[in-house]
LUMVEX-361002 format. One line per 4 residues: their letters; for each residue x, y, z of N, C-alpha, C. Coordinates in Angstrom, 2 decimals. Layout:
% residues N
a> X,Y,Z,X,Y,Z,X,Y,Z  ...
//
This chain:
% residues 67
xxxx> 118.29,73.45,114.54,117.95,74.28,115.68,118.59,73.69,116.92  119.41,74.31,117.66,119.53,74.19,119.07,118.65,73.95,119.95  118.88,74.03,121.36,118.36,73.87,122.21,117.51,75.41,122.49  116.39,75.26,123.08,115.30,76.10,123.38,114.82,77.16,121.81
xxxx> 114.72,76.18,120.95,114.82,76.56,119.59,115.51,77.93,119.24  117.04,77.79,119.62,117.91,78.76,119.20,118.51,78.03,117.91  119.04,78.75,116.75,120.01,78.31,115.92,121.38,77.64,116.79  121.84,76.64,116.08,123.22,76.37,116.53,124.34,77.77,116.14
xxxx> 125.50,77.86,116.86,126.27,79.20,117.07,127.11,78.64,115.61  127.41,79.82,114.95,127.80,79.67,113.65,126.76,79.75,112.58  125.68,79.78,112.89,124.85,79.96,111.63,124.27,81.43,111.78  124.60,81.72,110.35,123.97,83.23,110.22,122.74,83.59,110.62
xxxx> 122.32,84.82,111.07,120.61,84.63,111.74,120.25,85.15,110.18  119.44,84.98,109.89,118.12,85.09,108.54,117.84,86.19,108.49  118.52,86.96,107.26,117.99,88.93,107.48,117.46,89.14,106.09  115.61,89.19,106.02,114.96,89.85,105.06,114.92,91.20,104.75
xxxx> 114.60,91.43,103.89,114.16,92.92,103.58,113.19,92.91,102.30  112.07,93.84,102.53,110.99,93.51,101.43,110.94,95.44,101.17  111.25,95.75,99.83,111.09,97.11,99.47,109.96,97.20,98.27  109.07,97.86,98.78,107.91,98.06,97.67,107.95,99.75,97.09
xxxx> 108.08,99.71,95.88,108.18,101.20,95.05,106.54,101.67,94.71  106.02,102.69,95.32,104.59,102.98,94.39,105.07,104.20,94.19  104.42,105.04,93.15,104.40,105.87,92.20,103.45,106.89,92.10  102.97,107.50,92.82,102.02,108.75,92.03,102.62,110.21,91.55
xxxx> 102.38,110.57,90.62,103.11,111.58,89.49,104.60,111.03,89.63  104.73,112.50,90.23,106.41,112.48,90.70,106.87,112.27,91.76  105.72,111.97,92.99,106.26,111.27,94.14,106.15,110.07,94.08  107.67,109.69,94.81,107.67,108.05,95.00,107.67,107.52,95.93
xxxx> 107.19,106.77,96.72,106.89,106.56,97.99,107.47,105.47,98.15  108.65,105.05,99.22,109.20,103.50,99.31,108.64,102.92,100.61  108.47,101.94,100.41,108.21,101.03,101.77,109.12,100.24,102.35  109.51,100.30,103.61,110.52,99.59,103.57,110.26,98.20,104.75
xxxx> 109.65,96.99,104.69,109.43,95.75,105.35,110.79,95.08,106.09  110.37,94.70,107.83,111.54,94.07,107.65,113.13,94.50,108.32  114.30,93.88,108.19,115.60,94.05,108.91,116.26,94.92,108.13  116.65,96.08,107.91,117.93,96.80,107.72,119.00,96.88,108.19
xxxx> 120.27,96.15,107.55,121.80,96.01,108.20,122.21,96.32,107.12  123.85,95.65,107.39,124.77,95.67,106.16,124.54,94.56,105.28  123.49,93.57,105.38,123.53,92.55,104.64,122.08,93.23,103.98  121.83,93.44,104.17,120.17,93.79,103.15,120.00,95.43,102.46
xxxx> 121.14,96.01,103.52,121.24,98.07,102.68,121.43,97.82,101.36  122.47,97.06,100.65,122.82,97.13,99.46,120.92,96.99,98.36  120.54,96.24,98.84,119.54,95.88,98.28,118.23,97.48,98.15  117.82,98.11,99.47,117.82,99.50,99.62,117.65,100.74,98.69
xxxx> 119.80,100.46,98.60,120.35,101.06,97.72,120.05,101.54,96.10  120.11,100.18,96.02,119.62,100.43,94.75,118.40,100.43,94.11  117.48,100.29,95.08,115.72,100.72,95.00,116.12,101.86,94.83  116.40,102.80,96.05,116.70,104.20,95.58,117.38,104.46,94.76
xxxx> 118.25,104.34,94.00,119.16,105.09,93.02,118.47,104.32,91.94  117.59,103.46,92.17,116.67,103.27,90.58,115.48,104.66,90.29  115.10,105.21,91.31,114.11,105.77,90.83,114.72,107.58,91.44  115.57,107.68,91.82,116.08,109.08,92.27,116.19,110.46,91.15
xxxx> 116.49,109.53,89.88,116.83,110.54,89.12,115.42,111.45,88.62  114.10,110.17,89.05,113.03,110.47,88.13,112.07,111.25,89.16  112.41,111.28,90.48,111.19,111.48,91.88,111.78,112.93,92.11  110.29,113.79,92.19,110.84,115.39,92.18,110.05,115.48,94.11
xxxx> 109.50,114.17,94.05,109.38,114.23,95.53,109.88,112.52,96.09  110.32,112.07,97.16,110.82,110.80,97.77,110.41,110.41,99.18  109.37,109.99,99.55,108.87,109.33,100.79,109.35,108.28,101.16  110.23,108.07,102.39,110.29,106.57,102.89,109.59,106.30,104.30
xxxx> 108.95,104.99,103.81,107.80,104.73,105.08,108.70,103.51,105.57  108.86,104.16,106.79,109.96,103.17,107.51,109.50,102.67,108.91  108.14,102.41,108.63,106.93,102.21,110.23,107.40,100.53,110.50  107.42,99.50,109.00,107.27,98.45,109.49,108.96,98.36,109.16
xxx> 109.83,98.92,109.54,111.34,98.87,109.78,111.41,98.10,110.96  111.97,96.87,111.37,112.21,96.62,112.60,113.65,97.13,113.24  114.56,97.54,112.52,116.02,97.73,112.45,116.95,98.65,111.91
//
């Protein structure tokens, strides 16, 4: 850590992402926790295209999205 507890310049900043899948019938409801960029979409991605083929309905709860 730097000064005024910044990272030193050159270090990547820390980007989570927490995706939770629940299920009732045929709706699927995703949650999505957390930073969305180009470093964590891929991850997203393929939550959704795991369950797309099977969800005749698709909710994304994107409240605790910070990004």
């Amino acid at each position: 850590m730097g000064l005024f507890g910044k990272k030193n310049k050159g270090s990547a900043p820390e980007t989570k992402l927490k995706v939770s899948v629940n299920k009732d019938g045929d709706t699927y409801t995703v949650l999505v926790e957390g930073r969305l960029d180009t470093l964590t979409s891929p991850q997203l991605e393929g939550e959704i295209n795991n369950i797309i083929g099977n969800a005749k309905k698709l909710v994304l709860d994107l409240a605790k999205l910070d990004y």
